[in-house]
N, CA and C atoms as a LAMMPS dump frame, in Angstrom:
ITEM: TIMESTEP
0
ITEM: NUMBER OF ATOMS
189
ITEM: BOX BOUNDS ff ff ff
-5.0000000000000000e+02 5.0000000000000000e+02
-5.0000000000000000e+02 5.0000000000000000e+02
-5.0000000000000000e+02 5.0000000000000000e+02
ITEM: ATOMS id mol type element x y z
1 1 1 N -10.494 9.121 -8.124
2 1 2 C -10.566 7.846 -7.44
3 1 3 C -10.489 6.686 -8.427
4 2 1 N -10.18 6.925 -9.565
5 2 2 C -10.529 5.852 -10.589
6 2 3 C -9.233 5.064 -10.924
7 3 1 N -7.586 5.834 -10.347
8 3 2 C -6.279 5.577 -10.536
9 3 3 C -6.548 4.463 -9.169
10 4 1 N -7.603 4.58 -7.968
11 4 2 C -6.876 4.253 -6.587
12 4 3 C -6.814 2.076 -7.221
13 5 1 N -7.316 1.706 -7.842
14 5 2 C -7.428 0.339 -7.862
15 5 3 C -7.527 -0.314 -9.647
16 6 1 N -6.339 -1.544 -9.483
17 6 2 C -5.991 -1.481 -11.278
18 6 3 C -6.074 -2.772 -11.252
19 7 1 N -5.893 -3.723 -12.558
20 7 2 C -5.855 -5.157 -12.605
21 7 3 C -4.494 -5.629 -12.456
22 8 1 N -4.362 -6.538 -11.902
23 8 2 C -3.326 -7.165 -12.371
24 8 3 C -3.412 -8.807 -12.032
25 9 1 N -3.028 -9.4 -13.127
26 9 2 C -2.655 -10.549 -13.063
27 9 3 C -4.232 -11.069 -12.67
28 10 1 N -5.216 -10.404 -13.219
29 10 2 C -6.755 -10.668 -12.783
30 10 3 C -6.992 -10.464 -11.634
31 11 1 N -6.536 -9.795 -10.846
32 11 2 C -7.055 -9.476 -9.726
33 11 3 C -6.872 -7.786 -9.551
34 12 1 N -7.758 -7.331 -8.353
35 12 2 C -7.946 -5.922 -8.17
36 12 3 C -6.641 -5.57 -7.205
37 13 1 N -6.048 -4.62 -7.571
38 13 2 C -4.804 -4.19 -6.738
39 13 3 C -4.612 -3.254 -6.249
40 14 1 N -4.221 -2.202 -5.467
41 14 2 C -3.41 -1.156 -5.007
42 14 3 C -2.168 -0.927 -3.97
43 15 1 N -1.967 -0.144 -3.798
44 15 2 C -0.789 0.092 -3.491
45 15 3 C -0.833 1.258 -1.634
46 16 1 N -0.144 0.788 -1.073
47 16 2 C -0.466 2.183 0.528
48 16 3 C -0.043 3.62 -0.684
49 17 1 N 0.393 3.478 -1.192
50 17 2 C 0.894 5.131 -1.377
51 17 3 C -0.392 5.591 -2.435
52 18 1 N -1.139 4.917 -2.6
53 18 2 C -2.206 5.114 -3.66
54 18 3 C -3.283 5.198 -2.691
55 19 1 N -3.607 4.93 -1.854
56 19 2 C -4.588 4.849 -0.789
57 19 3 C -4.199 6.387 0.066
58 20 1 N -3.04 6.202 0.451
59 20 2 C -2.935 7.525 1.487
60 20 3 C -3.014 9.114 0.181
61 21 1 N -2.658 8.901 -1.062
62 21 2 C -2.756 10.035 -2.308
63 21 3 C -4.102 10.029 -2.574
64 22 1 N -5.245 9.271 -2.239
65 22 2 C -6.166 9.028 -3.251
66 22 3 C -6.593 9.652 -1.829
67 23 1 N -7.07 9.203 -0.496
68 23 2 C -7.823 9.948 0.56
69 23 3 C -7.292 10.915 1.375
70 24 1 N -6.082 11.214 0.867
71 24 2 C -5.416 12.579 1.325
72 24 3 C -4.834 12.736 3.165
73 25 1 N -4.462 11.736 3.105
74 25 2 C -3.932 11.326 4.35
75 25 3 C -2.114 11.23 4.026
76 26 1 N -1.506 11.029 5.04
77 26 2 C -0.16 10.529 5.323
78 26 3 C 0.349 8.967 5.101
79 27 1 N 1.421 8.934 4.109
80 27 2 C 1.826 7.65 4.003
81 27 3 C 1.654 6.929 5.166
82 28 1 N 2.874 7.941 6.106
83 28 2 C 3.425 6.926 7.262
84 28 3 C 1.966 6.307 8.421
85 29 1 N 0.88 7.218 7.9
86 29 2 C -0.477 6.95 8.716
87 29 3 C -0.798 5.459 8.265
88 30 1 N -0.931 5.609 6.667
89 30 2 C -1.642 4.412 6.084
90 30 3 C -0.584 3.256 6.667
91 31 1 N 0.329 3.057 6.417
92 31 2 C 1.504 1.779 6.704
93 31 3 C 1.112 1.684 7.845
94 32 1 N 1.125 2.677 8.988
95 32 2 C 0.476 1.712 10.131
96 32 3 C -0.921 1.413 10.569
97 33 1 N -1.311 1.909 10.445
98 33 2 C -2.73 0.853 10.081
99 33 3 C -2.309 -0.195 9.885
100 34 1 N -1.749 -0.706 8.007
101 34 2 C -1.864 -1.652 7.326
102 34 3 C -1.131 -2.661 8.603
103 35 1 N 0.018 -2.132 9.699
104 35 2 C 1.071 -2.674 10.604
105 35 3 C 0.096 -3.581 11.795
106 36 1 N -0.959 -2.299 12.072
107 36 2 C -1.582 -2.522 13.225
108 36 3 C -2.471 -3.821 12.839
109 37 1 N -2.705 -4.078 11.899
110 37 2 C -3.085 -5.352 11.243
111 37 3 C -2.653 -6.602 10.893
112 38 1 N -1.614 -6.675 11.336
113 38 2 C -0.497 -7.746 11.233
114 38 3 C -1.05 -9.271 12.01
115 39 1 N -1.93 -9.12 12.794
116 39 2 C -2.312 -10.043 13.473
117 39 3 C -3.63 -10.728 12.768
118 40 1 N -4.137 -9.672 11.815
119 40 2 C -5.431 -10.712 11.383
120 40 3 C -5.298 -11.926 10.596
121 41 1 N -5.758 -12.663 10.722
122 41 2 C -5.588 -13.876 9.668
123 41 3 C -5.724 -13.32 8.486
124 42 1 N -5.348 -14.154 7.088
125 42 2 C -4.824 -13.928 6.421
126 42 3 C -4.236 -12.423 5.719
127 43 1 N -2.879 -12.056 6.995
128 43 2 C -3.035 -10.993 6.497
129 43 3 C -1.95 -11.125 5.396
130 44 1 N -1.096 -12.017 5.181
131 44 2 C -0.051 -12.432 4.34
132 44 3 C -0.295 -12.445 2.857
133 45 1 N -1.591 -13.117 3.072
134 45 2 C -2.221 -13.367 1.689
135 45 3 C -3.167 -12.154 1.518
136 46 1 N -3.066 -10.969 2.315
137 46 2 C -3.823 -9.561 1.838
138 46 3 C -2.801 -8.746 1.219
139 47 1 N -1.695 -8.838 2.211
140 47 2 C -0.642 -7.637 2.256
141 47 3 C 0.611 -8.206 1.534
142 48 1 N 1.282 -7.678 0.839
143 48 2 C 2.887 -8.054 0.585
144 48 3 C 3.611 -6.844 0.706
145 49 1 N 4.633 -6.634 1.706
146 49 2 C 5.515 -5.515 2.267
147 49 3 C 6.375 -5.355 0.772
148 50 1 N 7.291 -4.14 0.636
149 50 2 C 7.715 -3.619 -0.562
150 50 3 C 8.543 -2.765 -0.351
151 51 1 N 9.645 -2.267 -1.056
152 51 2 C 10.016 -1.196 -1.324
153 51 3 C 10.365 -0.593 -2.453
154 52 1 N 9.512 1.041 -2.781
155 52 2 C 9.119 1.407 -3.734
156 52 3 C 10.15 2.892 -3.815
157 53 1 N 10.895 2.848 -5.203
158 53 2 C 11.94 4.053 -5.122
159 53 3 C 10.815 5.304 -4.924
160 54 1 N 11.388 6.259 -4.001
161 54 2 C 10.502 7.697 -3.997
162 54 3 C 10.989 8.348 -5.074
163 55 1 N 10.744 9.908 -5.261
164 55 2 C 11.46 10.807 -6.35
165 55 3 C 12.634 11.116 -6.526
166 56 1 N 13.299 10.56 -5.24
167 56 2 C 15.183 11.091 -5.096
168 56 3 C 15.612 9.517 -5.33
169 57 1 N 14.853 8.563 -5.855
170 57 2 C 15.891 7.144 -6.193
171 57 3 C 15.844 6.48 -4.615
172 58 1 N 15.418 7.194 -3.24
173 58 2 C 15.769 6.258 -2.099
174 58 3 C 14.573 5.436 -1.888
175 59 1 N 14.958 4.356 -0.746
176 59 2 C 14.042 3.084 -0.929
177 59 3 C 12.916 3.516 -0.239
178 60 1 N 11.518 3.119 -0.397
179 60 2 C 10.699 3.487 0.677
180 60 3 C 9.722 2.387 0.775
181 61 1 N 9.302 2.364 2.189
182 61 2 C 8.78 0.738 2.371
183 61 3 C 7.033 1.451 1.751
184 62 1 N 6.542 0.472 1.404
185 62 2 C 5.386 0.442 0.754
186 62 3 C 4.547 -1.12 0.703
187 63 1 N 3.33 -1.236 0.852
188 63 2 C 2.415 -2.049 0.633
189 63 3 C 1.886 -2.328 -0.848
């Protein structure tokens, strides 16, 4: 659990694919959640949408 959250830029960070690896769940679970959340206030300034190459080079959306 010590990989799930890192610094950057002074602040505490992670990533959905580090969250769903770290509690042993399903990507596509965590992203929606993070989706079903779209309505809370500031969720803009929580979340920034992404896409992160997987192991074969293709795009994959990520938080």
């Amino acid at each position: 659990m010590n990989d799930l959250v890192i610094m950057k830029n002074r602040q505490a960070v992670t990533t959905s694919l580090q969250v769903a690896e770290t509690f042993g769940k399903n990507h596509r679970d965590v992203l929606r959640a993070i989706d079903d959340m779209k309505d809370v206030r500031n969720f803009a300034q929580m979340y920034v949408e992404s896409d992160i190459p997987d192991s074969y080079g293709r795009s994959r959306r990520a938080y």
